[in-house]
DOKOLLUM-435723 format. One line per field, with one value per atom (N, C-alpha, C): residue in three letters; atom name; y, x, z. Coordinates in steps of 0.02 Angstrom, whole numbers, plus 50000, padded with zeros to 5 digits. Layout:
// DOKOLLUM-435723
res c(Ala,...)
atom c(CA,...)
c2 c(Y,...)
c1 c(X,...)
c3 c(Z,...)
This chain:
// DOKOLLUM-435723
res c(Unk,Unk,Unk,Unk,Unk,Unk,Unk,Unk,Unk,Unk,Unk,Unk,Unk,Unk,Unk,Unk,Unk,Unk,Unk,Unk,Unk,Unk,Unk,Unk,Unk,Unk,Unk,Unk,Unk,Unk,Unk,Unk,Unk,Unk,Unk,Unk,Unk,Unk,Unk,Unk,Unk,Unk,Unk,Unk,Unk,Unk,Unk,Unk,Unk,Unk,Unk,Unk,Unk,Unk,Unk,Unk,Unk,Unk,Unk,Unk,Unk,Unk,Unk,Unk,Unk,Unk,Unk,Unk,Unk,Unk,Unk,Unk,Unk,Unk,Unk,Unk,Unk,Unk,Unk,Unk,Unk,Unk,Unk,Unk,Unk,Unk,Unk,Unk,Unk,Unk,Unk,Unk,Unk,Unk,Unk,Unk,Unk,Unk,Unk,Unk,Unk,Unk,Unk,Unk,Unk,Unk,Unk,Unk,Unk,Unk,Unk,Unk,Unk,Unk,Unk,Unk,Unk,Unk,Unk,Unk,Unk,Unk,Unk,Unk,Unk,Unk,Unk,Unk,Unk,Unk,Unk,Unk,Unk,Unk,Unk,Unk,Unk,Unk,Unk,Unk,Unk,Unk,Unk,Unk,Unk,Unk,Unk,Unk,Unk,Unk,Unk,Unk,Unk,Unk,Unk,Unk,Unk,Unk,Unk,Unk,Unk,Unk,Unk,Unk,Unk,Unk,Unk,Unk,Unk,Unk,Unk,Unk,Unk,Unk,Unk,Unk,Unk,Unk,Unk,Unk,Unk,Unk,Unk,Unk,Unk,Unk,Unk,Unk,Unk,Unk,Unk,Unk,Unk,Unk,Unk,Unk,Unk,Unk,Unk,Unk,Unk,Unk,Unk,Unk,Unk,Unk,Unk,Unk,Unk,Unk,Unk,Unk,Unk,Unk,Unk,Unk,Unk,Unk,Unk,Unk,Unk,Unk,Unk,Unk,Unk,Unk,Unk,Unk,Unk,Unk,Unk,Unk,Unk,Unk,Unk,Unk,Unk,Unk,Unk,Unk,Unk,Unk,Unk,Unk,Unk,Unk,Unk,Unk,Unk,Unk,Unk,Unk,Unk,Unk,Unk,Unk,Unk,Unk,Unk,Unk,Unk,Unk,Unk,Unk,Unk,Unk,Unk,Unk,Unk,Unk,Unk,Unk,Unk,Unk,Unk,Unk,Unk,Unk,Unk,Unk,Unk,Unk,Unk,Unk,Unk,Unk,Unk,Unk,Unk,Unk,Unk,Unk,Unk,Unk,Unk,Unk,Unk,Unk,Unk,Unk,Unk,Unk,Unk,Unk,Unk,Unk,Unk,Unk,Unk,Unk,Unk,Unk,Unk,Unk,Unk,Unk,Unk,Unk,Unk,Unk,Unk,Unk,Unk,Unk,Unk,Unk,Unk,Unk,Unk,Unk,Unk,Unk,Unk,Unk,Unk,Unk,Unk,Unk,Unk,Unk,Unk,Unk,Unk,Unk,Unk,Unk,Unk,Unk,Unk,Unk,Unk,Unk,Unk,Unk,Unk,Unk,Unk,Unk,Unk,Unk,Unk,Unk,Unk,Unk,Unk,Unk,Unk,Unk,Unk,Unk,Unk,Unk,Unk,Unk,Unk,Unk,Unk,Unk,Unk,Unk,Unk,Unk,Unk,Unk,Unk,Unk,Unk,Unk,Unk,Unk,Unk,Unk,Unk,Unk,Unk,Unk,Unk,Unk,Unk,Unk,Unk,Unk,Unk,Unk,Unk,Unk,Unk,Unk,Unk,Unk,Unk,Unk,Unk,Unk,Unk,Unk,Unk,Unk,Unk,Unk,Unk,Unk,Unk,Unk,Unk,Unk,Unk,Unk,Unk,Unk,Unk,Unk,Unk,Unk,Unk,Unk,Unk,Unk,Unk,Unk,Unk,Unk,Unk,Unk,Unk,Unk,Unk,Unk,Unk,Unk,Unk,Unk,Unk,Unk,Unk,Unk,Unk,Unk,Unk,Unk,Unk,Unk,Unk,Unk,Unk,Unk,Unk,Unk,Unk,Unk,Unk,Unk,Unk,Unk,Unk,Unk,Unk,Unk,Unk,Unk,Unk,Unk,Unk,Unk,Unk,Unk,Unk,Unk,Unk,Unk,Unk,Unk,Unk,Unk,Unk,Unk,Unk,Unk,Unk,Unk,Unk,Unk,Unk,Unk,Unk,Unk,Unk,Unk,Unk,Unk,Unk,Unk,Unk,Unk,Unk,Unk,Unk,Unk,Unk,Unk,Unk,Unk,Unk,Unk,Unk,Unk,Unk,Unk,Unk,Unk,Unk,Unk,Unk,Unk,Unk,Unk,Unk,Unk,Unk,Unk,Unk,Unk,Unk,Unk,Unk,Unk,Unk,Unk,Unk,Unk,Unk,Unk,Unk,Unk,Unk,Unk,Unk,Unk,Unk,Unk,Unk,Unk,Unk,Unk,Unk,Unk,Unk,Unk,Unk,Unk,Unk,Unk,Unk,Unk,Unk,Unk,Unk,Unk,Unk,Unk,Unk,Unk)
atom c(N,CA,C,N,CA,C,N,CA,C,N,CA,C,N,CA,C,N,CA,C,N,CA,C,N,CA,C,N,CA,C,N,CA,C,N,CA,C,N,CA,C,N,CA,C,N,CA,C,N,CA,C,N,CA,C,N,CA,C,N,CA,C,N,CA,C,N,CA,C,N,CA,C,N,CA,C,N,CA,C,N,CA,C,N,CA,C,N,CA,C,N,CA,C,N,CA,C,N,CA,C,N,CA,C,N,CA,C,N,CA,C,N,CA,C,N,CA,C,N,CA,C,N,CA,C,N,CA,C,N,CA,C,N,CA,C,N,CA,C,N,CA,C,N,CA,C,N,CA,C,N,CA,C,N,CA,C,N,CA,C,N,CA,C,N,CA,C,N,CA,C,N,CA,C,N,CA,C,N,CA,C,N,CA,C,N,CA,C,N,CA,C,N,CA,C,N,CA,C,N,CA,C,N,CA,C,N,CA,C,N,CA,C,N,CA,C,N,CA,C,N,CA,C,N,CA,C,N,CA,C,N,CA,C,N,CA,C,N,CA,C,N,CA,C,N,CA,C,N,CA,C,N,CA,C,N,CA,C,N,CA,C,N,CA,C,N,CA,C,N,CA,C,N,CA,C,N,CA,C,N,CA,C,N,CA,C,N,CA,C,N,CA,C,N,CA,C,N,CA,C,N,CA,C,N,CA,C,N,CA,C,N,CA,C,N,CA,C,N,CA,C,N,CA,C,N,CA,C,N,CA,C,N,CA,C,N,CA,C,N,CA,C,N,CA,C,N,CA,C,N,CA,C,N,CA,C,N,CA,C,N,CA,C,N,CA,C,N,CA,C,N,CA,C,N,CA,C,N,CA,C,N,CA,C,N,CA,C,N,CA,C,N,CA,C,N,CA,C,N,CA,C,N,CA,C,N,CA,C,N,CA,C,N,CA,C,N,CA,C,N,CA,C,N,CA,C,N,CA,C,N,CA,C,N,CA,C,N,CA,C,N,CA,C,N,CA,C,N,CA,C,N,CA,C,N,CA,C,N,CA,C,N,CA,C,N,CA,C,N,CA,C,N,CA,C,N,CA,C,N,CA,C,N,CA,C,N,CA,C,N,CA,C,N,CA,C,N,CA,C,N,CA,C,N,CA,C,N,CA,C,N,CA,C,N,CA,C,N,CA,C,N,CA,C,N,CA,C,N,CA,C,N,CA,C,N,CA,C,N,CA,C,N,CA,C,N,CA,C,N,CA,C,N,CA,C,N,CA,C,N,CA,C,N,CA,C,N,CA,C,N,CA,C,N,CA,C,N,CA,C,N,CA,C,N,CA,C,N,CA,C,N,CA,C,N,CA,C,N,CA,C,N,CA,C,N,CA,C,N,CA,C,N,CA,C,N,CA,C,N,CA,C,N,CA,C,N,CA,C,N,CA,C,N,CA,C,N,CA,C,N,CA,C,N,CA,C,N,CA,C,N,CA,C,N,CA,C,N,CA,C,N,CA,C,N,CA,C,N,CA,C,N,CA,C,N,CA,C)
c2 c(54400,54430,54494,54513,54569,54631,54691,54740,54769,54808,54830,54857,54909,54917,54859,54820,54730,54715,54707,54698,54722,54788,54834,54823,54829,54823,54737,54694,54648,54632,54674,54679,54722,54772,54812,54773,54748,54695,54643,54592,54535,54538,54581,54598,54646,54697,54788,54819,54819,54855,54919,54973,55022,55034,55045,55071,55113,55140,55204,55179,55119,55087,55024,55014,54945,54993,55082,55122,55107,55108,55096,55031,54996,54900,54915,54872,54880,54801,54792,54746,54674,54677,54595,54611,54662,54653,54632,54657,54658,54573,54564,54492,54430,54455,54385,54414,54477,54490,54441,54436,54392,54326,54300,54219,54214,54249,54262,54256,54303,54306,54241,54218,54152,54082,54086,54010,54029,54088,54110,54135,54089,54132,54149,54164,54213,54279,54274,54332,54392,54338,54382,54407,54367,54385,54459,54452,54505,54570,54571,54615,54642,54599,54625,54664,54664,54688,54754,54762,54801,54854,54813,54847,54890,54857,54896,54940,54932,54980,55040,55018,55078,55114,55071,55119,55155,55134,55151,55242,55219,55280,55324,55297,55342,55380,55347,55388,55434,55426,55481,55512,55520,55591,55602,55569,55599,55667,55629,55678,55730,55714,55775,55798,55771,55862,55882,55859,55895,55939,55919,55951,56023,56007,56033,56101,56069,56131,56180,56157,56202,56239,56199,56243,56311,56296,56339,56403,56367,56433,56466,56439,56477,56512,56504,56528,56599,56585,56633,56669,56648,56698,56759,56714,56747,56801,56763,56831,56908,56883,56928,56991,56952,56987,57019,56987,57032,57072,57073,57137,57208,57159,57230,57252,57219,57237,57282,57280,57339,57381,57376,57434,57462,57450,57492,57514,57490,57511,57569,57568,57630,57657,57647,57716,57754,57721,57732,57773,57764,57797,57857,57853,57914,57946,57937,57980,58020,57971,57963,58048,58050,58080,58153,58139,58219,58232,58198,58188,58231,58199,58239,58322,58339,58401,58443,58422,58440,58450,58411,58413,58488,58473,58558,58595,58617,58668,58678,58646,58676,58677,58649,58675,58756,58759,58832,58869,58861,58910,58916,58863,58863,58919,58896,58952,59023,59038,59105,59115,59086,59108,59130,59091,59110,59174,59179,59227,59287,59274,59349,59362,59277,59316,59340,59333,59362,59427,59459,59525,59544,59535,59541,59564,59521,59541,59581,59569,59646,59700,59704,59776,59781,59725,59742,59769,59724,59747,59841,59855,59918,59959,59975,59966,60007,59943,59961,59999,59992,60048,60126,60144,60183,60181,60154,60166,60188,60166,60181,60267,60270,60327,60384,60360,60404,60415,60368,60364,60383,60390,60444,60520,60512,60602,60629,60595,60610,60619,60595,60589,60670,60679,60737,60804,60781,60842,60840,60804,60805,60852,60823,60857,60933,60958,61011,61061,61031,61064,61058,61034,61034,61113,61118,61171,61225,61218,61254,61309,61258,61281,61307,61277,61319,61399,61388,61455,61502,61473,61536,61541,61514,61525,61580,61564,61619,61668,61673,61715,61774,61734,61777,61783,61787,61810,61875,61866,61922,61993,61954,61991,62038,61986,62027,62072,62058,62092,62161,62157,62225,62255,62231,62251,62308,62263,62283,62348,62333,62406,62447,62441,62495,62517,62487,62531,62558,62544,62564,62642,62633,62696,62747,62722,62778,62804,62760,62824,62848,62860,62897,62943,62917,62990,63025,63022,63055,63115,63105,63138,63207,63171,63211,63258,63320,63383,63366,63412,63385,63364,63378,63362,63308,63296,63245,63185,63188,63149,63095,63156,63149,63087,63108,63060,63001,63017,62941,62902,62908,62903,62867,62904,62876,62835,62817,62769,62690,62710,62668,62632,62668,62656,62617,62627,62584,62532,62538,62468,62403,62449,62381,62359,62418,62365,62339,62357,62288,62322)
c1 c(53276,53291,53248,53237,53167,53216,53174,53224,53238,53239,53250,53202,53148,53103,53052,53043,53000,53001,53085,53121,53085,53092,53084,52979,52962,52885,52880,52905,52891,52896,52979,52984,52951,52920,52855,52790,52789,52709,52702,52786,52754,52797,52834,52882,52883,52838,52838,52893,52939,53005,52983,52981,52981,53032,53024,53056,53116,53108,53143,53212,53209,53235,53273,53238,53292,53302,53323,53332,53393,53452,53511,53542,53491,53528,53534,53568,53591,53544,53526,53484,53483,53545,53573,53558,53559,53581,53499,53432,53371,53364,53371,53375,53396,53450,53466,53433,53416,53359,53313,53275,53217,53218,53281,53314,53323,53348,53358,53288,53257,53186,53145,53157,53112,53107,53200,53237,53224,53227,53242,53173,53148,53073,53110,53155,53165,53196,53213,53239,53175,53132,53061,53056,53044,52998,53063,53147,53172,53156,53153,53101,53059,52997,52922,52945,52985,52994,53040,53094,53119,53038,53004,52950,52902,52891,52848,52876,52937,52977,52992,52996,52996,52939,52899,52820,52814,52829,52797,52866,52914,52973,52932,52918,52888,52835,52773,52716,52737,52789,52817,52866,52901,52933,52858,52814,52776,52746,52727,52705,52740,52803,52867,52875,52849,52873,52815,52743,52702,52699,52724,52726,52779,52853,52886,52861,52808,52799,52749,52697,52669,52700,52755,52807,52835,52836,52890,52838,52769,52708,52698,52718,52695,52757,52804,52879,52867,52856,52846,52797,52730,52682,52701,52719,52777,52805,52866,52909,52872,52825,52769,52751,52720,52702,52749,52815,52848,52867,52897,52903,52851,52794,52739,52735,52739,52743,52808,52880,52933,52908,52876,52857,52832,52764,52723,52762,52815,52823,52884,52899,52948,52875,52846,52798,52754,52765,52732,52790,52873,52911,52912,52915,52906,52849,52791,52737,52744,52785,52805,52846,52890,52936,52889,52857,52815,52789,52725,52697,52732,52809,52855,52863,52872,52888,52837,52772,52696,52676,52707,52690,52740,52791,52849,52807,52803,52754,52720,52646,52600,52615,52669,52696,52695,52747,52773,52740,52679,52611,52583,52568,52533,52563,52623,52659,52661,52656,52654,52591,52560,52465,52445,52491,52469,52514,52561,52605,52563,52546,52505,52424,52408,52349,52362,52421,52450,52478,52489,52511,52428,52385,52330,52288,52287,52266,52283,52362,52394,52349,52353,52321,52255,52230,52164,52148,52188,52172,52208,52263,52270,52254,52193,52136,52086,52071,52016,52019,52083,52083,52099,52136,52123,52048,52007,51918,51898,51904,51884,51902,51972,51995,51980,51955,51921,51855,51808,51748,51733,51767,51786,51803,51850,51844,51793,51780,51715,51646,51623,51602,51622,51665,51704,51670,51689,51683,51607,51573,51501,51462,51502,51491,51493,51553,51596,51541,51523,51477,51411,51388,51313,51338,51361,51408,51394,51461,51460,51387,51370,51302,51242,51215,51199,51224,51306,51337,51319,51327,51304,51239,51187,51122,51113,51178,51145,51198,51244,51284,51227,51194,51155,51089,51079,51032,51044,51129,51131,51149,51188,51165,51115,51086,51014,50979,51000,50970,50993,51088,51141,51097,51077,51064,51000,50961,50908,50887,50938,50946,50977,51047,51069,51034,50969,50927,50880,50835,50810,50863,50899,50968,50971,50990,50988,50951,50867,50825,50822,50833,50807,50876,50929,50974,50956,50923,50889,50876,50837,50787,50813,50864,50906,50943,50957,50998,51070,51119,51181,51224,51202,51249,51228,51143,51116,51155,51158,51189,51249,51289,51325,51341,51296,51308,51276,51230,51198,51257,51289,51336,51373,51407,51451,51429,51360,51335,51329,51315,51316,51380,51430,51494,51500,51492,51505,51472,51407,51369,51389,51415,51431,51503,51568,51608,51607,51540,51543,51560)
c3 c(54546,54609,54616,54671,54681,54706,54664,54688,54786,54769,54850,54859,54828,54866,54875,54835,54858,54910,54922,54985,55024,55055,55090,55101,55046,55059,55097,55071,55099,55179,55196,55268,55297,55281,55319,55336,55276,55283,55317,55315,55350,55423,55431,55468,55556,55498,55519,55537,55504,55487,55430,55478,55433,55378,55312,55271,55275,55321,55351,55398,55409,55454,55415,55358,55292,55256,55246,55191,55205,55242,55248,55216,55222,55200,55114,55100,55024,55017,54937,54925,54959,54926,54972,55036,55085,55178,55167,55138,55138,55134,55079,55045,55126,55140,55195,55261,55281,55329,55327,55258,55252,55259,55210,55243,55310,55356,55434,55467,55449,55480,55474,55409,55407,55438,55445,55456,55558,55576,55655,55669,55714,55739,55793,55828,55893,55873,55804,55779,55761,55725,55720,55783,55849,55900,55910,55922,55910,55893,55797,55746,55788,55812,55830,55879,55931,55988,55968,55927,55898,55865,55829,55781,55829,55883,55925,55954,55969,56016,55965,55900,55842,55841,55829,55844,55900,55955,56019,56029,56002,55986,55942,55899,55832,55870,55906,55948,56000,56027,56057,56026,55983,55944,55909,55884,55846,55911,55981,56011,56041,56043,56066,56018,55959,55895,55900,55918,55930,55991,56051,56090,56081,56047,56021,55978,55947,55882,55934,55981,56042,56065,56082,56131,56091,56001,55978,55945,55934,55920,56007,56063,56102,56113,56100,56104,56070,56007,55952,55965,56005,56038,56089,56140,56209,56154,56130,56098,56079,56031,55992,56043,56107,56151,56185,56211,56230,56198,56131,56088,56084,56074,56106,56161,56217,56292,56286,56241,56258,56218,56162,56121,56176,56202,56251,56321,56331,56392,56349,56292,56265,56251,56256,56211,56283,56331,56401,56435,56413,56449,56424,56350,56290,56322,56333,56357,56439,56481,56538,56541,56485,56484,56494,56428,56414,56472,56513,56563,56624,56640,56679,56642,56603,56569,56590,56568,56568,56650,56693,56752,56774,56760,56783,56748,56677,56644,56704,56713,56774,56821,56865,56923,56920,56866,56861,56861,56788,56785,56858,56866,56951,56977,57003,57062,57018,56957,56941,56958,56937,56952,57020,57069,57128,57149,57129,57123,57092,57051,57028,57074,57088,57149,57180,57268,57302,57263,57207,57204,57167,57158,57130,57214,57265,57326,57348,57358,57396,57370,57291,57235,57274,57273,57271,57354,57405,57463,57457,57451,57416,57413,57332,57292,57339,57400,57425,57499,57532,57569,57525,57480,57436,57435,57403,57385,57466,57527,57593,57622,57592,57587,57562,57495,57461,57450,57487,57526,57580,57621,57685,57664,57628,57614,57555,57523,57491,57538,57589,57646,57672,57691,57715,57673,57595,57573,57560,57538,57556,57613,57657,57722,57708,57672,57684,57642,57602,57536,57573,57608,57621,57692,57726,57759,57709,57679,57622,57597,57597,57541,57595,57678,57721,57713,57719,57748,57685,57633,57579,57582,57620,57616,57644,57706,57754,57742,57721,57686,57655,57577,57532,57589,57628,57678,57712,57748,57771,57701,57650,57611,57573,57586,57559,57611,57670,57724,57729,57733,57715,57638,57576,57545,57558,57582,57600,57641,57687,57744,57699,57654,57643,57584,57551,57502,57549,57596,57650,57704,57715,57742,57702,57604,57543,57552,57562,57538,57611,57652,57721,57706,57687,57671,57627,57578,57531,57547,57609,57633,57674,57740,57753,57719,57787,57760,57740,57734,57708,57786,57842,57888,57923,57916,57921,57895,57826,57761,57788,57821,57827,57892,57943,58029,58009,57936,57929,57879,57855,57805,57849,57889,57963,57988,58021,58050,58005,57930,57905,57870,57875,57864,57937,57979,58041,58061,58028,58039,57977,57920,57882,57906,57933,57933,58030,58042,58119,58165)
């Protein structure tokens, strides 16, 4: 008697009953398969139609676990990517965040900056009527000193002139008697004070 896998090879070969498909039959169920099959040709034509329809099953799970295993690397791709796509969109909100912070910071600086131009203008507009002010009366006293400095010209002019007469007067009193001396003395006492 032939074991079961004989069996089994024999009904693949002359049969095409996968193996996979007489793994269930116990030796004997194998054994009267084959008596069955031999004595019944409509049972064969059965088999064949069973056999093809096994194959033709087998070519499609073969291609739905292929399609299957596509589906489950692109599954596993997708995922991949979405995990990086939340990483980046946490690391975009994380930056997002600073970004907002960084944006108030220079707001603020801003409005102080302009805050200190506007008190920087005021100063300077200020500043410069002060400088106009004091460019005008510098002006003034310029003025005042060039004045100034005429009037003492002619100041030490008439000075020198009073000087002049009254060394010119001395000696002509010199000269004179004592009562002479004297009306010239007077006169010149009256011509210096005017």
């Amino acid at each position: 008697m032939p074991s079961k896998k004989e069996l089994q090879t024999i009904l693949k070969n002359k049969y095409g009953i996968n193996k996979n498909i007489s793994q269930p039959l116990a030796s004997e169920d194998c054994e009267q398969l084959l008596v069955t099959l031999q004595k019944e040709p409509s049972t064969v034509k059965l088999v064949d139609s069973f056999s093809e329809k096994n194959t033709d099953l087998g070519k499609r799970n073969q291609h739905f676990g292929l399609l299957r295993t596509s589906a489950e690397k692109k599954l596993q791709k997708l995922q991949s990517e979405y995990r990086q796509l939340e990483d980046q969109i946490a690391t975009i909100e994380r930056a997002k965040v600073g970004l907002i912070d960084r944006k108030q910071t220079i707001t603020a600086e801003t409005k102080a900056l302009e805050a200190d131009i506007k008190r920087l203008s005021a100063e300077k507009n200020y500043l410069s009527s002060k400088v106009q002010k004091l460019t005008t009366h510098n002006d003034e006293l310029v003025d005042a000193n060039q004045q100034l400095k005429k009037d003492n010209k002619e100041l030490k002019n008439v000075v020198d002139q009073i000087r002049l007469r009254l060394a010119r007067d001395t000696k002509m009193l010199l000269q004179y008697e004592d009562s002479e001396i004297r009306r010239a003395l007077i006169r010149l006492l009256r011509w210096t004070l005017g």
